[in-house]
PDB file with SEQRES, HELIX, SHEET and CRYST1 records, atoms N, CA, C and O in Angstrom:
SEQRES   1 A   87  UNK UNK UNK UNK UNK UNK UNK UNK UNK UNK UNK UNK UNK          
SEQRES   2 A   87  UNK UNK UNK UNK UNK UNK UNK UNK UNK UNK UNK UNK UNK          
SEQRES   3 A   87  UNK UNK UNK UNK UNK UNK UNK UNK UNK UNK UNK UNK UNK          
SEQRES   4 A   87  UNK UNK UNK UNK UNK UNK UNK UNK UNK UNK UNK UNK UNK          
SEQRES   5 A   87  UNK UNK UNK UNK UNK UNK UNK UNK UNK UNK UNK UNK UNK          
SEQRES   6 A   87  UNK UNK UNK UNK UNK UNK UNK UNK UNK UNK UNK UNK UNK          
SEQRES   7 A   87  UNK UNK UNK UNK UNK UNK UNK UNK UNK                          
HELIX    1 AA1 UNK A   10  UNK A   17  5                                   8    
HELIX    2 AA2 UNK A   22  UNK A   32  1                                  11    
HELIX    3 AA3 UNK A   43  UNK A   50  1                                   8    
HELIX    4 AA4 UNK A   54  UNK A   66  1                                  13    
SHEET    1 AA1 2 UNK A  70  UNK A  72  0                                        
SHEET    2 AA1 2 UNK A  81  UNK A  83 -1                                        
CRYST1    1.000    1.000    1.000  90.00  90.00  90.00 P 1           1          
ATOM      1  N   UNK A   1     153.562 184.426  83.859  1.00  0.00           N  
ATOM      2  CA  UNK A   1     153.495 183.323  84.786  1.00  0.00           C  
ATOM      3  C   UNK A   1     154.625 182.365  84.462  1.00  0.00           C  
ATOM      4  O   UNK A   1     154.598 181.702  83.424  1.00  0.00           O  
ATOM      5  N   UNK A   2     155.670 182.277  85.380  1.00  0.00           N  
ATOM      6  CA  UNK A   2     156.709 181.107  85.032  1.00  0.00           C  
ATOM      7  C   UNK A   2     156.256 179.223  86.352  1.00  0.00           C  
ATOM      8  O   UNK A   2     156.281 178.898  87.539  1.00  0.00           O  
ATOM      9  N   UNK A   3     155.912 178.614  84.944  1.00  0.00           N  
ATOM     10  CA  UNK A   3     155.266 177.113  85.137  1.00  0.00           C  
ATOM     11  C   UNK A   3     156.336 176.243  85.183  1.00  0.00           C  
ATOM     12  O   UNK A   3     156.419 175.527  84.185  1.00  0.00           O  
ATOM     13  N   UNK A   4     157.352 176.047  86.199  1.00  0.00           N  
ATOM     14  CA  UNK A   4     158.307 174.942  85.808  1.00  0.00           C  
ATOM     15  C   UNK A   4     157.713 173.448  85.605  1.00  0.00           C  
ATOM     16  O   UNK A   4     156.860 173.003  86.373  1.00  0.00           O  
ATOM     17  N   UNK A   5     158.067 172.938  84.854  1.00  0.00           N  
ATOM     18  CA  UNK A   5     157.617 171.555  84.339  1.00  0.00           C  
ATOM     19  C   UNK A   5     159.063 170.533  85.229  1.00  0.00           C  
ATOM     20  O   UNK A   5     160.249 170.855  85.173  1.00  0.00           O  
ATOM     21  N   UNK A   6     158.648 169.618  85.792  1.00  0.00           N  
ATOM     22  CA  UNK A   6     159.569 168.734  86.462  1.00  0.00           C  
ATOM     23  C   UNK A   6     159.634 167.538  85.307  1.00  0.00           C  
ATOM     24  O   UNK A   6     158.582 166.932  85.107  1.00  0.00           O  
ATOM     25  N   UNK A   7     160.918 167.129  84.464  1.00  0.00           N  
ATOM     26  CA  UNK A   7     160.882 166.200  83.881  1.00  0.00           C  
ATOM     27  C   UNK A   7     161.152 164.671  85.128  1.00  0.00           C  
ATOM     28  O   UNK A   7     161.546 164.692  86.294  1.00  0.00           O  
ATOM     29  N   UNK A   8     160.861 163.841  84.505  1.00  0.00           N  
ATOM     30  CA  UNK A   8     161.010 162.368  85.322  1.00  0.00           C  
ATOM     31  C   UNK A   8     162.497 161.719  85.272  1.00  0.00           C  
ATOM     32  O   UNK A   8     162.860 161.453  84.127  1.00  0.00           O  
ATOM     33  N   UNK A   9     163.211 161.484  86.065  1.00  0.00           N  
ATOM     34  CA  UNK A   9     164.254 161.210  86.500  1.00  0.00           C  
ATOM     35  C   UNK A   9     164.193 159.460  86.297  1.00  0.00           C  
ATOM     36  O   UNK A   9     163.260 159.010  86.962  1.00  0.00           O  
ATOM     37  N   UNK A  10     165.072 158.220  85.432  1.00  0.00           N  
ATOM     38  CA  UNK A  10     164.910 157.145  85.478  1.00  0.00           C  
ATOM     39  C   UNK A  10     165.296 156.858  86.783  1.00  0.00           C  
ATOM     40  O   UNK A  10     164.807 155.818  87.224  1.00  0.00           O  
ATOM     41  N   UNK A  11     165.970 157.426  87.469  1.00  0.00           N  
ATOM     42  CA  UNK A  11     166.923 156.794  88.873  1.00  0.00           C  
ATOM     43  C   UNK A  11     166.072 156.806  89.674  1.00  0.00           C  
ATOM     44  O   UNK A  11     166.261 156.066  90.639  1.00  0.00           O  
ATOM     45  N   UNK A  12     164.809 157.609  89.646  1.00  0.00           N  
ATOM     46  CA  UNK A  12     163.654 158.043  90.584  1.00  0.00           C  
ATOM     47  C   UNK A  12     163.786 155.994  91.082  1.00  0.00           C  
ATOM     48  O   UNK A  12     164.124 155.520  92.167  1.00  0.00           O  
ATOM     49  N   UNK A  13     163.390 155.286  89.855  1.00  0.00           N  
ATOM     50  CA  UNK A  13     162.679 154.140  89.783  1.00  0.00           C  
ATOM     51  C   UNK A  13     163.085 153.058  90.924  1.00  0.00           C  
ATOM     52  O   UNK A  13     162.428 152.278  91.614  1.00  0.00           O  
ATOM     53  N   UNK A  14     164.638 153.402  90.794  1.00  0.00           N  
ATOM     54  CA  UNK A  14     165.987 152.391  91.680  1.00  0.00           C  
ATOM     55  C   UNK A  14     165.280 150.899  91.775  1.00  0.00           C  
ATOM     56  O   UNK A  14     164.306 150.888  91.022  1.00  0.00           O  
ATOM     57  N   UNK A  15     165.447 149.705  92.421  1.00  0.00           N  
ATOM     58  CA  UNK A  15     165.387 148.691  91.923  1.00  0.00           C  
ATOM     59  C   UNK A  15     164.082 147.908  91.289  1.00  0.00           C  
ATOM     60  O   UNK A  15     163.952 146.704  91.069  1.00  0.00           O  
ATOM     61  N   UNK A  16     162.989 149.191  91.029  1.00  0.00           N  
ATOM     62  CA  UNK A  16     162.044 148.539  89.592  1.00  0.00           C  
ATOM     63  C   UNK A  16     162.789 148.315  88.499  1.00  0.00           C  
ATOM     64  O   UNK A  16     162.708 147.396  87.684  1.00  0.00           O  
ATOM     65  N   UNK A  17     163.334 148.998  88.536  1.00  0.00           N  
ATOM     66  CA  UNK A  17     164.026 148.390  86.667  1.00  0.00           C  
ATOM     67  C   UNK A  17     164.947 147.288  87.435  1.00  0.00           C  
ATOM     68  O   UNK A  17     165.860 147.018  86.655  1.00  0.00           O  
ATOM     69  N   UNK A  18     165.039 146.815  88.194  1.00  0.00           N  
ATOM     70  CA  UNK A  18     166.054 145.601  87.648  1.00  0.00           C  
ATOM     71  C   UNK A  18     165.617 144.443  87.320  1.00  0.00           C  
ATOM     72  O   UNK A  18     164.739 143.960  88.035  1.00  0.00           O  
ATOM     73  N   UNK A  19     166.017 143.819  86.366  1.00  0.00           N  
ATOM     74  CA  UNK A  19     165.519 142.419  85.805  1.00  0.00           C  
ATOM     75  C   UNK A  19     164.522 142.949  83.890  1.00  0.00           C  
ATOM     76  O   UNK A  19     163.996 142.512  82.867  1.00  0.00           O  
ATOM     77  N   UNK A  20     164.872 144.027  84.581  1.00  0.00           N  
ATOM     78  CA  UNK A  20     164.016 144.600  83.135  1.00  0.00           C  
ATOM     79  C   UNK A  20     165.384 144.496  81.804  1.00  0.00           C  
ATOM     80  O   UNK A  20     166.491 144.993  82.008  1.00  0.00           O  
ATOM     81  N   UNK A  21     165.006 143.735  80.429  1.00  0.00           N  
ATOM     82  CA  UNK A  21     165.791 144.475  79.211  1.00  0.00           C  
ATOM     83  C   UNK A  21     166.389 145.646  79.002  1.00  0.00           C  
ATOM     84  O   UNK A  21     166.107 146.704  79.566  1.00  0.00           O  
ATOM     85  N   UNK A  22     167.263 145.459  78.147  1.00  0.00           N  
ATOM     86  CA  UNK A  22     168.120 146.990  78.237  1.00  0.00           C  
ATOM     87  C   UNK A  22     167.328 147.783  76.824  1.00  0.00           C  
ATOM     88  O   UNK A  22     167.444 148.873  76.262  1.00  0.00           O  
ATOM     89  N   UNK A  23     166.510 146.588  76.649  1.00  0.00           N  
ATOM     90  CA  UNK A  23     166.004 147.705  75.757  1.00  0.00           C  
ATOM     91  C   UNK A  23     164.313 148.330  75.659  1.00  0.00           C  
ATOM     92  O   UNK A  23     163.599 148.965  74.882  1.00  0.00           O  
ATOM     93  N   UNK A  24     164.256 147.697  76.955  1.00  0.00           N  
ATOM     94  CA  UNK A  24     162.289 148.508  77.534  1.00  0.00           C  
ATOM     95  C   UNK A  24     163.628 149.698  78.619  1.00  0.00           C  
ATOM     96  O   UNK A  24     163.145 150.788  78.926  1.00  0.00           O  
ATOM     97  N   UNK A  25     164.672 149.521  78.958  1.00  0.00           N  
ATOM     98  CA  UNK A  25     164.755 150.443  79.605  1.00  0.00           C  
ATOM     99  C   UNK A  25     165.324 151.730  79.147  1.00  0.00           C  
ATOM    100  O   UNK A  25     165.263 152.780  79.787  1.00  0.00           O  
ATOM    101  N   UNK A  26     166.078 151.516  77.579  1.00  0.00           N  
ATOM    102  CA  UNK A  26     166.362 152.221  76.409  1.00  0.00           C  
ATOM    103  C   UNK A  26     164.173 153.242  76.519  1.00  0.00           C  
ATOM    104  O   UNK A  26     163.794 154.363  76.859  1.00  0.00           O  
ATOM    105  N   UNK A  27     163.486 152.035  76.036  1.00  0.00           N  
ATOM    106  CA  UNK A  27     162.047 152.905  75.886  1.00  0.00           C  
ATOM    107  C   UNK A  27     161.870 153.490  77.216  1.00  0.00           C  
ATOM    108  O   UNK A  27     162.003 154.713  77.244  1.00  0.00           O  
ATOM    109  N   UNK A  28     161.648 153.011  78.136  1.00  0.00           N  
ATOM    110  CA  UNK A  28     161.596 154.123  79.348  1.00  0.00           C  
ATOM    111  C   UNK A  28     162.393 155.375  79.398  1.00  0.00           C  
ATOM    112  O   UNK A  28     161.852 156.228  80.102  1.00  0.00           O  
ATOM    113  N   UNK A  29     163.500 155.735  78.870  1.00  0.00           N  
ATOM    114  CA  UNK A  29     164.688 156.446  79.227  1.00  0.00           C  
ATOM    115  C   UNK A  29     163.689 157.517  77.884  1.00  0.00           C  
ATOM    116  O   UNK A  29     163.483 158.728  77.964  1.00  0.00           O  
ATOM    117  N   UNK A  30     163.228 156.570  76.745  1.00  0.00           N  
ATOM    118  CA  UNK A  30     162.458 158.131  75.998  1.00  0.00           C  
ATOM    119  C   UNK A  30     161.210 158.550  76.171  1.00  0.00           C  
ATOM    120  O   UNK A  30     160.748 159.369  75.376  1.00  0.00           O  
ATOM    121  N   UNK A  31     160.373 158.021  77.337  1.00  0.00           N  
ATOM    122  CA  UNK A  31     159.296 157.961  78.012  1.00  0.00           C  
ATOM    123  C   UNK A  31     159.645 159.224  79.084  1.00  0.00           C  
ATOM    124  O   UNK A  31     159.019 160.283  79.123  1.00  0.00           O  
ATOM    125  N   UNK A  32     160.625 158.915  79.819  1.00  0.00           N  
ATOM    126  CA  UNK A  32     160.424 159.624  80.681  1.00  0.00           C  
ATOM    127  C   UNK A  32     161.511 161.049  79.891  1.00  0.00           C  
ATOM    128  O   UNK A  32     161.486 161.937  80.744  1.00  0.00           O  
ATOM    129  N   UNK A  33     162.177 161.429  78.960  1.00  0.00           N  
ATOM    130  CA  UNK A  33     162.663 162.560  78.205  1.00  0.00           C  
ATOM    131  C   UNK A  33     161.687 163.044  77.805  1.00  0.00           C  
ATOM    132  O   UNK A  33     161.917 164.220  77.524  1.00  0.00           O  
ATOM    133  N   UNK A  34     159.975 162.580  77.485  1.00  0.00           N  
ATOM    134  CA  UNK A  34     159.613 162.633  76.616  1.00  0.00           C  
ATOM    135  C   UNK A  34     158.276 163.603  77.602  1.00  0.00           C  
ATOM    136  O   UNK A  34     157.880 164.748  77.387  1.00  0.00           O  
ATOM    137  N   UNK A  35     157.882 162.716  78.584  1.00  0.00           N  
ATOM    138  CA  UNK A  35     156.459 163.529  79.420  1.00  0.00           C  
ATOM    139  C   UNK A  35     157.549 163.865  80.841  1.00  0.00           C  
ATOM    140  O   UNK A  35     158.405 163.230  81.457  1.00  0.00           O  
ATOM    141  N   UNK A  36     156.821 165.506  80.930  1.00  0.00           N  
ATOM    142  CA  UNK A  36     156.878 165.621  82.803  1.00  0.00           C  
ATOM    143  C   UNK A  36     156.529 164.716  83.131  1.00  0.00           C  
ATOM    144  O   UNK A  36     155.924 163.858  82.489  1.00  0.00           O  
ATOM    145  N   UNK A  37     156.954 164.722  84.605  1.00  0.00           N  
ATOM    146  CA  UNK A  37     156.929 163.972  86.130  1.00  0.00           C  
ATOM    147  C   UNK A  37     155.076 163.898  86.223  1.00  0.00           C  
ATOM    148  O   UNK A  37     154.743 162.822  86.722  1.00  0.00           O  
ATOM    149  N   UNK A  38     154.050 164.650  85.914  1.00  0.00           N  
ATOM    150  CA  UNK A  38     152.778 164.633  86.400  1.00  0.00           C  
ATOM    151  C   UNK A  38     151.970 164.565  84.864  1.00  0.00           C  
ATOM    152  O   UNK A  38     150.800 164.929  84.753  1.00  0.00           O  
ATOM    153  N   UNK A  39     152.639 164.135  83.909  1.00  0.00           N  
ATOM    154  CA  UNK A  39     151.789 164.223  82.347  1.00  0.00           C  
ATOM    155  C   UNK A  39     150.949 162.947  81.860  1.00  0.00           C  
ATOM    156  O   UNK A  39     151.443 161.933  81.367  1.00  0.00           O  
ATOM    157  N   UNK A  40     150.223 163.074  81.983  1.00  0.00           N  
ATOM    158  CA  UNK A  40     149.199 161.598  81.593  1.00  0.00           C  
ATOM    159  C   UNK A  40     149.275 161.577  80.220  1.00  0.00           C  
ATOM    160  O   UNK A  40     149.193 162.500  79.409  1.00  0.00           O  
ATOM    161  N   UNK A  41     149.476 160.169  80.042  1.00  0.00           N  
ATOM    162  CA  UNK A  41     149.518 159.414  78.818  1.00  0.00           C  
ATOM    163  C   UNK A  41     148.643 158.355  78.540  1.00  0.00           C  
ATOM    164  O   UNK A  41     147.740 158.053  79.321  1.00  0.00           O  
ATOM    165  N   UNK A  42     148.850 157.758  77.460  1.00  0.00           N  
ATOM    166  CA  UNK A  42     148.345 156.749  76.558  1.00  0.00           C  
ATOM    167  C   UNK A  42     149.200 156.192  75.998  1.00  0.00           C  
ATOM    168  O   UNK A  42     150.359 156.600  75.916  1.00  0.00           O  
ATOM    169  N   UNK A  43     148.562 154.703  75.305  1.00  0.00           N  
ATOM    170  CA  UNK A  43     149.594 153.927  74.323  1.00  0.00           C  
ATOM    171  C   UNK A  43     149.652 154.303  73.046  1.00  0.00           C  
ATOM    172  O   UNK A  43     150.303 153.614  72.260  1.00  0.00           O  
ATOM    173  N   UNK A  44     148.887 155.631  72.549  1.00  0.00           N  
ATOM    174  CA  UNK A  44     148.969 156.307  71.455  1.00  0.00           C  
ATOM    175  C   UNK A  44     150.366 157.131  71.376  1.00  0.00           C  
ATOM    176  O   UNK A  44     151.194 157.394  70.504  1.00  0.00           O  
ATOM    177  N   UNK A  45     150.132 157.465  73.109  1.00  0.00           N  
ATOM    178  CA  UNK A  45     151.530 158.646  72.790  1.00  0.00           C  
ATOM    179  C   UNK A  45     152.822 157.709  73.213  1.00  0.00           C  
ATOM    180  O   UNK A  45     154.034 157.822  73.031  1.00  0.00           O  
ATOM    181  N   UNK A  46     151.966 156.707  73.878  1.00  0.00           N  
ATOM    182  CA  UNK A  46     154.024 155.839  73.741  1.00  0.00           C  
ATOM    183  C   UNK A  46     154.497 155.215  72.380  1.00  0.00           C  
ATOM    184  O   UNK A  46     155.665 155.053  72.027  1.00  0.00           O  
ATOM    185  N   UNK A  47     153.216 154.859  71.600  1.00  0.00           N  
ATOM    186  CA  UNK A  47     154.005 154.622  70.170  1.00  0.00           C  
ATOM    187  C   UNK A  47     154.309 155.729  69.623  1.00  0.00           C  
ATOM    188  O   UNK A  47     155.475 155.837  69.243  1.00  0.00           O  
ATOM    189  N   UNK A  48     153.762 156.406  69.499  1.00  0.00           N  
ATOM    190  CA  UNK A  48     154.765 157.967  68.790  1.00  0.00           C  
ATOM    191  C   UNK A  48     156.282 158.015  69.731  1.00  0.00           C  
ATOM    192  O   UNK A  48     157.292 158.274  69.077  1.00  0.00           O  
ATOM    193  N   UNK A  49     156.429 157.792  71.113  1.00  0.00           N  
ATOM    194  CA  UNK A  49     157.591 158.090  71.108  1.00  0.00           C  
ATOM    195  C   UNK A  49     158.530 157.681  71.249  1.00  0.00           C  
ATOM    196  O   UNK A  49     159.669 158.108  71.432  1.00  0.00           O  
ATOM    197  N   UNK A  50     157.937 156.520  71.142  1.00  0.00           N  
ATOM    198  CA  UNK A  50     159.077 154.934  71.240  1.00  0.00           C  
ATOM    199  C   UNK A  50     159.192 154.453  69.858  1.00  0.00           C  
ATOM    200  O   UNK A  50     160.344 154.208  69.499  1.00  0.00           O  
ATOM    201  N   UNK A  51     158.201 154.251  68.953  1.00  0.00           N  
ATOM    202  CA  UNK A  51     158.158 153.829  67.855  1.00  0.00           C  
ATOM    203  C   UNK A  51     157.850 151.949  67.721  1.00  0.00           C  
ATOM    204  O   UNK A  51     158.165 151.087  66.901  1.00  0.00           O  
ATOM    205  N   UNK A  52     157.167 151.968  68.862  1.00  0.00           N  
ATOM    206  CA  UNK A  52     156.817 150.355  69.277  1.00  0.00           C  
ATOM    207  C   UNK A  52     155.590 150.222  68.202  1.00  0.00           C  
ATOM    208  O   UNK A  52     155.376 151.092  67.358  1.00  0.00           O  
ATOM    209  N   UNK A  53     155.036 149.376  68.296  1.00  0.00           N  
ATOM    210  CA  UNK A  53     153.513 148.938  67.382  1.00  0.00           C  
ATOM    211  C   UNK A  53     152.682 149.083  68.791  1.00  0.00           C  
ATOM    212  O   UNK A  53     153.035 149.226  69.961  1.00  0.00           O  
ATOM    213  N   UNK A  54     151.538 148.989  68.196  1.00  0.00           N  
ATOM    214  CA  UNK A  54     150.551 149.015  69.657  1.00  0.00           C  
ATOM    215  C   UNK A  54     150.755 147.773  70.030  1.00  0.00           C  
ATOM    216  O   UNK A  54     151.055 147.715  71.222  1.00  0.00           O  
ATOM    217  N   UNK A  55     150.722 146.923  69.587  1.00  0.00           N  
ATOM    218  CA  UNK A  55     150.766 145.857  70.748  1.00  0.00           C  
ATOM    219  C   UNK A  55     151.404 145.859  71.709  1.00  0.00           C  
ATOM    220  O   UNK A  55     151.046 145.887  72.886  1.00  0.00           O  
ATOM    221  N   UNK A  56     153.035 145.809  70.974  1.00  0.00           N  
ATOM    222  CA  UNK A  56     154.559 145.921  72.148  1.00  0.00           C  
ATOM    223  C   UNK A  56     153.855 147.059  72.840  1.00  0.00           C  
ATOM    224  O   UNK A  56     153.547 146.711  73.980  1.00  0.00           O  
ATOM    225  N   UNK A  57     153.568 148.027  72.623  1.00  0.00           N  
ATOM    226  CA  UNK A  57     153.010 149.070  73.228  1.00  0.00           C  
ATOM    227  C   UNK A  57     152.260 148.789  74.440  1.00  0.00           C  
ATOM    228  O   UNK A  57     152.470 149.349  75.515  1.00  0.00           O  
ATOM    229  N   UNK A  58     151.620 148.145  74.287  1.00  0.00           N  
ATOM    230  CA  UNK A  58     150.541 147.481  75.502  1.00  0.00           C  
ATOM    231  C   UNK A  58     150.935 146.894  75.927  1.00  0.00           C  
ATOM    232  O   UNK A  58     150.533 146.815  77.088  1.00  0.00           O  
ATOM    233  N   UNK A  59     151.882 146.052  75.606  1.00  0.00           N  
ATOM    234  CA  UNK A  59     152.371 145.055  76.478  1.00  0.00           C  
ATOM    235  C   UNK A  59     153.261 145.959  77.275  1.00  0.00           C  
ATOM    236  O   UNK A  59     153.107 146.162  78.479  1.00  0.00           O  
ATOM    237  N   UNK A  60     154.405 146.605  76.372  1.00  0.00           N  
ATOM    238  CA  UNK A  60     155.189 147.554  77.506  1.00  0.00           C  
ATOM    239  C   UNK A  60     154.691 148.426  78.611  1.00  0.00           C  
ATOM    240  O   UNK A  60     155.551 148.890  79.361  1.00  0.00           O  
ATOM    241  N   UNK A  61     153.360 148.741  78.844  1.00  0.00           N  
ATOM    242  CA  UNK A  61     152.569 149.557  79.338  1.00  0.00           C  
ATOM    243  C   UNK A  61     152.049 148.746  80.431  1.00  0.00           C  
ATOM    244  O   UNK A  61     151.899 149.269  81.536  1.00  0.00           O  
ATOM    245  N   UNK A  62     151.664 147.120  80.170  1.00  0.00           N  
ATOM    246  CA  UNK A  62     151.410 146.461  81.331  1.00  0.00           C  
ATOM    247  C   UNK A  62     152.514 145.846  82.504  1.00  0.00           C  
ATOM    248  O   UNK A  62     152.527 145.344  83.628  1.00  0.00           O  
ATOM    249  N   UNK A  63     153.438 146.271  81.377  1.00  0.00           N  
ATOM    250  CA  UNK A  63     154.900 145.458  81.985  1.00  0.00           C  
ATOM    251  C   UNK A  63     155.298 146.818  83.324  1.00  0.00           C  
ATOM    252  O   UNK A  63     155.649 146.556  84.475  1.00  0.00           O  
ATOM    253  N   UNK A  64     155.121 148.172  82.768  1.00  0.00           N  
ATOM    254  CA  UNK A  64     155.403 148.869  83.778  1.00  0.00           C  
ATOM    255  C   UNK A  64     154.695 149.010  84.493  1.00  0.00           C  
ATOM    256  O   UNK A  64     155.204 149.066  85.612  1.00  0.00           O  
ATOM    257  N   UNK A  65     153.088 149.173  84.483  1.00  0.00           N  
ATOM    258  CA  UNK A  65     152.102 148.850  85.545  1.00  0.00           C  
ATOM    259  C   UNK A  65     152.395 147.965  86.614  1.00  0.00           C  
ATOM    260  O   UNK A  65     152.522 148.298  87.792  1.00  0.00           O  
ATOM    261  N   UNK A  66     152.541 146.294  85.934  1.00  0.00           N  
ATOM    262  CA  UNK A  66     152.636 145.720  87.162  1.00  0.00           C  
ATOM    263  C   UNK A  66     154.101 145.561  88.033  1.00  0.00           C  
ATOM    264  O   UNK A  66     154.240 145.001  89.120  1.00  0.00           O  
ATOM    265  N   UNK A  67     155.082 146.193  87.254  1.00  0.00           N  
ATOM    266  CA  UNK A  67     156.212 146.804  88.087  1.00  0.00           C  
ATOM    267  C   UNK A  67     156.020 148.031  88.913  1.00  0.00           C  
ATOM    268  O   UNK A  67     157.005 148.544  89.444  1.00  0.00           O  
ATOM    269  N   UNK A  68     154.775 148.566  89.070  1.00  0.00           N  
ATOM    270  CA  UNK A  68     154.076 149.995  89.705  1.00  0.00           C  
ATOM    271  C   UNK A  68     154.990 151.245  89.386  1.00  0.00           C  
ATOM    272  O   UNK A  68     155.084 152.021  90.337  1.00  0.00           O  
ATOM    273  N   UNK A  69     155.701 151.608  88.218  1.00  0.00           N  
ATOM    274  CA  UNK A  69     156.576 152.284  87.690  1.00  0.00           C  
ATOM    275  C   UNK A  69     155.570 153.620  87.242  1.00  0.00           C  
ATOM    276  O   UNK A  69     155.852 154.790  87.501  1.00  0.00           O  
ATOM    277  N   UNK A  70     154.068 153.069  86.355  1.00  0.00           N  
ATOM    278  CA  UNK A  70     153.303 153.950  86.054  1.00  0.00           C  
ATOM    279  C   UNK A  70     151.876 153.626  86.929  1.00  0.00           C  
ATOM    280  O   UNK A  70     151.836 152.793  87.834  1.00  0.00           O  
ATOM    281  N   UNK A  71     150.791 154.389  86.515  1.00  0.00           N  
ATOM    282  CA  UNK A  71     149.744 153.853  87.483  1.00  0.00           C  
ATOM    283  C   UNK A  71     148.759 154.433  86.607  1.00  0.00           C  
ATOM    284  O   UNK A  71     149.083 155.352  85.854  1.00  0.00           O  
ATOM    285  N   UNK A  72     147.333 153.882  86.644  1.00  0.00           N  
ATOM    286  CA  UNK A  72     146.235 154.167  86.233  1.00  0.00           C  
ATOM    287  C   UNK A  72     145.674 155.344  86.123  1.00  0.00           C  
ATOM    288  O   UNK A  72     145.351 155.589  87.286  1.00  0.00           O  
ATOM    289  N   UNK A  73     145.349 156.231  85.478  1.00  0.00           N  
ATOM    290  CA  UNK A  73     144.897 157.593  85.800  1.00  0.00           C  
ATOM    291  C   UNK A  73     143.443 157.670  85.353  1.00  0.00           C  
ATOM    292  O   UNK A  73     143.304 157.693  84.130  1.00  0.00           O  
ATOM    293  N   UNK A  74     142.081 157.726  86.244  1.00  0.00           N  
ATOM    294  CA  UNK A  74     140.576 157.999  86.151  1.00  0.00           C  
ATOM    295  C   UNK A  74     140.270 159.344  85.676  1.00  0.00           C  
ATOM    296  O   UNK A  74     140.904 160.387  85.837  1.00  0.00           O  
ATOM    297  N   UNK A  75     139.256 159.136  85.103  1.00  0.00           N  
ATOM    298  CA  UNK A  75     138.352 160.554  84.657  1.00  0.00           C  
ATOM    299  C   UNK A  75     139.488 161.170  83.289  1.00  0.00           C  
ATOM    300  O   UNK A  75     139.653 162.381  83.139  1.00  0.00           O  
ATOM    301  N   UNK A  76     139.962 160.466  82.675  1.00  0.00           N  
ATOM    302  CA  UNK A  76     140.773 161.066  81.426  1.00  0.00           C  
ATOM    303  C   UNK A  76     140.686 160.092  80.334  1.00  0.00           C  
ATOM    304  O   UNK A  76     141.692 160.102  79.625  1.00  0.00           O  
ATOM    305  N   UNK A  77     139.579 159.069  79.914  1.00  0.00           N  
ATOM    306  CA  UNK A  77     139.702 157.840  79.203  1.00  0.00           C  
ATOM    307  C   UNK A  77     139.887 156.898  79.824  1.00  0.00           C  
ATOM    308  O   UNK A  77     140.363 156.959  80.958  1.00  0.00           O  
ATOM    309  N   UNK A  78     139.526 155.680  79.184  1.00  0.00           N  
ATOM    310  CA  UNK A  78     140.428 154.434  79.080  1.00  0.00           C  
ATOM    311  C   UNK A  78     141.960 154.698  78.632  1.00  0.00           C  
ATOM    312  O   UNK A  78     142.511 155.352  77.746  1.00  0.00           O  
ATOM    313  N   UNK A  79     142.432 153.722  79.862  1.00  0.00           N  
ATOM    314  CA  UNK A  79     143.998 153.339  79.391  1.00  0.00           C  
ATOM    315  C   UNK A  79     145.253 154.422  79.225  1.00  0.00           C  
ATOM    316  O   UNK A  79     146.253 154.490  78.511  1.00  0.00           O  
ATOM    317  N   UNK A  80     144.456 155.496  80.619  1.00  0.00           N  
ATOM    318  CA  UNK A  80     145.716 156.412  80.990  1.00  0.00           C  
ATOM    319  C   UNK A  80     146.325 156.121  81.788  1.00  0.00           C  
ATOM    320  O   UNK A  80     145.984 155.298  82.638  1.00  0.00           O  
ATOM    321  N   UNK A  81     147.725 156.882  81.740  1.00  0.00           N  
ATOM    322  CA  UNK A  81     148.928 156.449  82.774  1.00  0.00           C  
ATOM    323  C   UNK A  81     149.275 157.845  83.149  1.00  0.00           C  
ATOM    324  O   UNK A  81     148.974 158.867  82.533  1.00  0.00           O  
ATOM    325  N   UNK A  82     150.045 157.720  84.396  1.00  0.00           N  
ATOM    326  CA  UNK A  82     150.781 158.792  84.736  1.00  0.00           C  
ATOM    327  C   UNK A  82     152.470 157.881  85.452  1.00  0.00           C  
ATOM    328  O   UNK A  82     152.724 156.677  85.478  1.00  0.00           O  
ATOM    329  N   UNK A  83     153.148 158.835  85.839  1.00  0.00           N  
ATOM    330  CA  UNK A  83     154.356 157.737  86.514  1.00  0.00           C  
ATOM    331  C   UNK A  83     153.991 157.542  87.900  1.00  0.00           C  
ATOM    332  O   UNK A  83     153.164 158.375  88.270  1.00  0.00           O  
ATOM    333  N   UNK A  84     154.319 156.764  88.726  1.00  0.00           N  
ATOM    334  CA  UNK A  84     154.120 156.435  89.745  1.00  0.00           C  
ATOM    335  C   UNK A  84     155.348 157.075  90.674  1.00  0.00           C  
ATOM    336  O   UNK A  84     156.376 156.411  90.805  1.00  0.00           O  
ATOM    337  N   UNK A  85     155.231 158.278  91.269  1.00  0.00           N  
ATOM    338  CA  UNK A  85     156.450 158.192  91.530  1.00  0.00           C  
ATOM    339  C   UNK A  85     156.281 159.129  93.277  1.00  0.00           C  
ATOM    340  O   UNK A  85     155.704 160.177  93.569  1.00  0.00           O  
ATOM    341  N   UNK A  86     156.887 158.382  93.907  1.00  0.00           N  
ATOM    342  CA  UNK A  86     156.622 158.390  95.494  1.00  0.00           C  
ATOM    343  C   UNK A  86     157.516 160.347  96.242  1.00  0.00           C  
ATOM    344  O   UNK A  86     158.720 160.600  96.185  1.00  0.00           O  
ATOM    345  N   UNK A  87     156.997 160.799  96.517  1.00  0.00           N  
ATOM    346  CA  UNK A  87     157.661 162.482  96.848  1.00  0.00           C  
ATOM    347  C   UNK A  87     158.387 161.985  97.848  1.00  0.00           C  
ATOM    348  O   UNK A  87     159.113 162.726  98.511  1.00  0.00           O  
TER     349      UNK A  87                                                      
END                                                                             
């Protein structure tokens, strides 16, 4: 069975990131290297791959929420994400 995995493209985002730091957009850039286009996450797996503390972690996590960059994901825990990203 060949499963192509679609990685996430930052350009997908176009003017959500603007006004954003160059360096949440440095962490986005290993966010999105890091999960496919459809991979649900946590702030467990963004500190492993950012190397943030949980807090920054959470905070970075609300910062892209309410930029609608990522979005809420039900029935998988508390405090999953997936990317938000429009076909």
């Amino acid at each position: 069975m060949n499963i192509q995995l679609e990685k996430v493209n930052i350009g997908m985002f176009g003017e959500k990131i603007s006004g954003i730091s160059k360096k949440t957009i440095q962490h986005m850039e290993q966010l999105c290297d890091s999960f496919d286009k459809n991979e649900i996450f946590g702030r467990s797996r963004v500190e492993e791959v950012t190397g943030l503390k949980n807090t920054r972690a959470s905070l970075f996590l609300k910062e892209l929420l309410e930029r609608n960059i990522i979005q809420k994901v039900t029935g998988h825990g508390k405090g999953k994400y997936t990317f938000f990203i429009k076909e």
